[in-house]
NUDOSE-884593 format. One record per residue: x, y, z of N, C-alpha, C in turn; residue in three letters. Coordinates in steps of 0.02 Angstrom, whole numbers, plus 50000, padded with zeros to 5 digits. Example, Ala and Ser with C-alpha at 12.3 -4.5 7.8 and 13.67 -1.06 7.14 Angstrom:
2
(pt (50660; 49716; 50390); (50615; 49775; 50390); (50660; 49835; 50390); "ALA")
(pt (50642; 49888; 50354); (50684; 49947; 50357); (50645; 50002; 50394); "SER")
***
This chain:
95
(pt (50916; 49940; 49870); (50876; 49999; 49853); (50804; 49987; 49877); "UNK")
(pt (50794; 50045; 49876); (50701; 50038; 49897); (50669; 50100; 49903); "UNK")
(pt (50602; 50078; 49897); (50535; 50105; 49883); (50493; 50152; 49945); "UNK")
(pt (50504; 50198; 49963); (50443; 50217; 50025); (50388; 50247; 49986); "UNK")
(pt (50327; 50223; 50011); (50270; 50239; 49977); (50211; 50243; 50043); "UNK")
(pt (50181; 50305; 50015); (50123; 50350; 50074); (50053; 50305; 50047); "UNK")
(pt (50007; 50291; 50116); (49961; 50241; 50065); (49898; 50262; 50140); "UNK")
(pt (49849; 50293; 50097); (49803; 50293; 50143); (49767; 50240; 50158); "UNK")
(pt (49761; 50188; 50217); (49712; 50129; 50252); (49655; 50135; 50266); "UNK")
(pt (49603; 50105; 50227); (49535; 50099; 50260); (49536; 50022; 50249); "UNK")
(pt (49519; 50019; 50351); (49501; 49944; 50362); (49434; 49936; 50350); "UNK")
(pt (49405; 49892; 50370); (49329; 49843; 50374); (49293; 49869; 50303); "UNK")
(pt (49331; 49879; 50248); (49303; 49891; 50178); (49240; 49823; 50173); "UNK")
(pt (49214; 49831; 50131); (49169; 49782; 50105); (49201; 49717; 50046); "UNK")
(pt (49265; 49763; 50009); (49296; 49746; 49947); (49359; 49770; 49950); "UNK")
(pt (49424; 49737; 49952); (49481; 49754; 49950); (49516; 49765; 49892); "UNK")
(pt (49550; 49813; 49876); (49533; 49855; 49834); (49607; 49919; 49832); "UNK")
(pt (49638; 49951; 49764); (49667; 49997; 49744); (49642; 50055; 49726); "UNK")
(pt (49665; 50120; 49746); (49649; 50179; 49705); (49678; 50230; 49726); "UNK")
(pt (49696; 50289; 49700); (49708; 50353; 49676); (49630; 50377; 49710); "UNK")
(pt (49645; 50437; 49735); (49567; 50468; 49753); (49580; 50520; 49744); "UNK")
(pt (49543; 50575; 49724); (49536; 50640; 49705); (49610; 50683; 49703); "UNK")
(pt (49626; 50686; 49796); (49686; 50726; 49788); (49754; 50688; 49764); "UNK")
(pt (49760; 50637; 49739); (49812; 50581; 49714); (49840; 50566; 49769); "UNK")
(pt (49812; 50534; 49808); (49844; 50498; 49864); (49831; 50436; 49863); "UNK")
(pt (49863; 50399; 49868); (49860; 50310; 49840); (49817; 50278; 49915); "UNK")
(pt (49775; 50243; 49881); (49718; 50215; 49955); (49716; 50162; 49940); "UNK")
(pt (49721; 50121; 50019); (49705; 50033; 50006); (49643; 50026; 50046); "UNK")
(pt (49618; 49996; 50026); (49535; 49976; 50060); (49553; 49905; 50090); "UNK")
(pt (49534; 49865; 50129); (49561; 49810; 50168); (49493; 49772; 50203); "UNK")
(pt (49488; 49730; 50192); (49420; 49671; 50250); (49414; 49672; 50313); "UNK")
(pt (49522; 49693; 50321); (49512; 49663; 50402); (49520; 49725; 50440); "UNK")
(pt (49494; 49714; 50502); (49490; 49738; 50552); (49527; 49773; 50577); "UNK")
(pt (49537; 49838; 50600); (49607; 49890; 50628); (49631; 49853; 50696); "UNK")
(pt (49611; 49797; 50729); (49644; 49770; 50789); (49698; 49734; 50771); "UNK")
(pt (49739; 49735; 50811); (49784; 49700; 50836); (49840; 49718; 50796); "UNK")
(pt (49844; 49745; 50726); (49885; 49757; 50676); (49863; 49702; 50627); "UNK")
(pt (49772; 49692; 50620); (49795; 49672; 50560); (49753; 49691; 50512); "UNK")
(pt (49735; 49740; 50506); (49737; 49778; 50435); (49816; 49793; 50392); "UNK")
(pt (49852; 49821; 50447); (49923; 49828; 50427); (49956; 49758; 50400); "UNK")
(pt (49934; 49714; 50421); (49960; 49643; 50400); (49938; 49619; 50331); "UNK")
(pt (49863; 49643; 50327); (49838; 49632; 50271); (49864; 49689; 50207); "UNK")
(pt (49865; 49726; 50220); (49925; 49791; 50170); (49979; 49740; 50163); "UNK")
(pt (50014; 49716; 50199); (50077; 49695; 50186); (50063; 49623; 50157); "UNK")
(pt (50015; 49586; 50147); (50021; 49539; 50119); (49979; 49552; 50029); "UNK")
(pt (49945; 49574; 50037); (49920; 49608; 49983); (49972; 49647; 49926); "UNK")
(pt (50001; 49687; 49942); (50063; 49722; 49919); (50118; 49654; 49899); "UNK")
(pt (50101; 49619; 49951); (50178; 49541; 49933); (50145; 49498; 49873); "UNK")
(pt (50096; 49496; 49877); (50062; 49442; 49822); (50068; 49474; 49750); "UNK")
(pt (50049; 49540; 49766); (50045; 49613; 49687); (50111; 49594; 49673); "UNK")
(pt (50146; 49601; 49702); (50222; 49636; 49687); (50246; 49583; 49683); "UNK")
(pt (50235; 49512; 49715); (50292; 49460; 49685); (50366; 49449; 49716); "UNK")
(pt (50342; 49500; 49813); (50423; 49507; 49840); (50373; 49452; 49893); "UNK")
(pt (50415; 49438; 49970); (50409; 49428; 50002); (50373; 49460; 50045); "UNK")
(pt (50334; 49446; 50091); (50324; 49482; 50164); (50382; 49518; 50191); "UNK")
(pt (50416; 49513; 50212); (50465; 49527; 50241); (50513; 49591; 50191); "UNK")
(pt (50497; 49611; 50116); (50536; 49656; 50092); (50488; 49693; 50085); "UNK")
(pt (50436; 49673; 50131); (50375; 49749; 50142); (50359; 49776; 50226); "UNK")
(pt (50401; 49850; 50244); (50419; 49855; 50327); (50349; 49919; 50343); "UNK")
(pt (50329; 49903; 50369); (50257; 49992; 50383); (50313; 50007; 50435); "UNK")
(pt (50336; 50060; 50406); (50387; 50103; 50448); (50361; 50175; 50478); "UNK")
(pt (50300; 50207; 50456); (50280; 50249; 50487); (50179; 50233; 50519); "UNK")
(pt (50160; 50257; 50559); (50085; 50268; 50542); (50048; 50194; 50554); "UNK")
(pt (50087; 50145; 50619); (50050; 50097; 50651); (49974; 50095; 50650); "UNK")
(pt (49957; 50162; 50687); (49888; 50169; 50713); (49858; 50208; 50668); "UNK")
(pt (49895; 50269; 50620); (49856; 50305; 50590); (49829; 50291; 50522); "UNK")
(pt (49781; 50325; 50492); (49744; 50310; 50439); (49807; 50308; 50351); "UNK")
(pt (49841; 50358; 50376); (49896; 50383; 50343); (49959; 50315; 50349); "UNK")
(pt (49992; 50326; 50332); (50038; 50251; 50344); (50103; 50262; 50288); "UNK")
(pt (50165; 50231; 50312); (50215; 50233; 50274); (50248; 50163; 50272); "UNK")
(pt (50269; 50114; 50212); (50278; 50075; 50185); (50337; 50055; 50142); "UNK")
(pt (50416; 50040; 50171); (50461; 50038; 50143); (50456; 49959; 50118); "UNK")
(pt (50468; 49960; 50036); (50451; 49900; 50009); (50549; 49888; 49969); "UNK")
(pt (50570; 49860; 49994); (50635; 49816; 49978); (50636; 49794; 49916); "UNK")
(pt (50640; 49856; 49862); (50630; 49837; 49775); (50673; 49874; 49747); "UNK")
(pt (50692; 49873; 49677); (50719; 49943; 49628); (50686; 49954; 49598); "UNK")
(pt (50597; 49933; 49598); (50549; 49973; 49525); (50535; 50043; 49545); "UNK")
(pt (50506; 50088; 49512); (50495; 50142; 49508); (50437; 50134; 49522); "UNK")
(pt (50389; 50208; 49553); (50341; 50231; 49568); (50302; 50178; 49515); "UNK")
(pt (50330; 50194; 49458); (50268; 50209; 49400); (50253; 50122; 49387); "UNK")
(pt (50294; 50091; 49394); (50313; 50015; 49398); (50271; 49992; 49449); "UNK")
(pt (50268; 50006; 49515); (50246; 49975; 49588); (50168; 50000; 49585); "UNK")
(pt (50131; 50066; 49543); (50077; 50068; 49504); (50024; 50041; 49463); "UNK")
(pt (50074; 50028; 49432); (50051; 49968; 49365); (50031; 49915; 49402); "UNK")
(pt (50083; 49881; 49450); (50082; 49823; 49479); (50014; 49800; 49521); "UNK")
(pt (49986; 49852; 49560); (49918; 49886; 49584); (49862; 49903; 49540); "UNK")
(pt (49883; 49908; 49476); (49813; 49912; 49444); (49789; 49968; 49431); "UNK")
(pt (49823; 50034; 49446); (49834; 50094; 49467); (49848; 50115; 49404); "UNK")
(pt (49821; 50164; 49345); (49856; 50204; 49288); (49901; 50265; 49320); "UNK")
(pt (49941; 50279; 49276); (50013; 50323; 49301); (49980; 50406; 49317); "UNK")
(pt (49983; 50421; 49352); (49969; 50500; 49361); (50017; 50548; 49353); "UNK")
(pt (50044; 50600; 49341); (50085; 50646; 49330); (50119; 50674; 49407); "UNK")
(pt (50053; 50686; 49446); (50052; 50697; 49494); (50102; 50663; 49549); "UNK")
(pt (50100; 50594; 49547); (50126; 50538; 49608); (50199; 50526; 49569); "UNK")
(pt (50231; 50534; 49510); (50265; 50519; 49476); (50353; 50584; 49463); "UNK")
***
């Protein structure tokens, strides 16, 4: 079973970082750099450390280059679960 989850990327943040922003769209803020893929690397290791899976049961399956991005994570928790896990309170909205 598994998880696809929409996650807006902002690289070269100052502070890496979780949040919900206005229109409830889940945003990761990141240190590193949009080259080479590794901001995307850093999502995926970030998300592995939260969550307690591996690298590898976290795939960016959509949205390489774009700001927008899609993220199949190789789990059975629920939205509201993979939330929590992030630091994130439950919204009605994303749920």
């Amino acid at each position: 079973m598994s998880l696809v989850v929409q996650i807006r990327v902002t690289p070269n943040a100052k502070k890496a970082r979780w949040m919900l922003n206005e229109q409830g769209i889940l945003c990761c803020y990141v240190t590193a750099q949009p080259v080479d893929g590794k901001a995307n690397k850093a999502v995926i290791k970030d998300l592995s450390k939260r969550l307690g899976l591996p690298q590898n049961a976290i795939n960016l399956v959509w949205g390489n280059t774009e700001r927008i991005k899609r993220f199949e994570i190789m789990t059975d928790m629920s939205m509201a679960q993979f939330l929590g896990y992030l630091g994130i309170e439950q919204q009605k909205s994303l749920i």
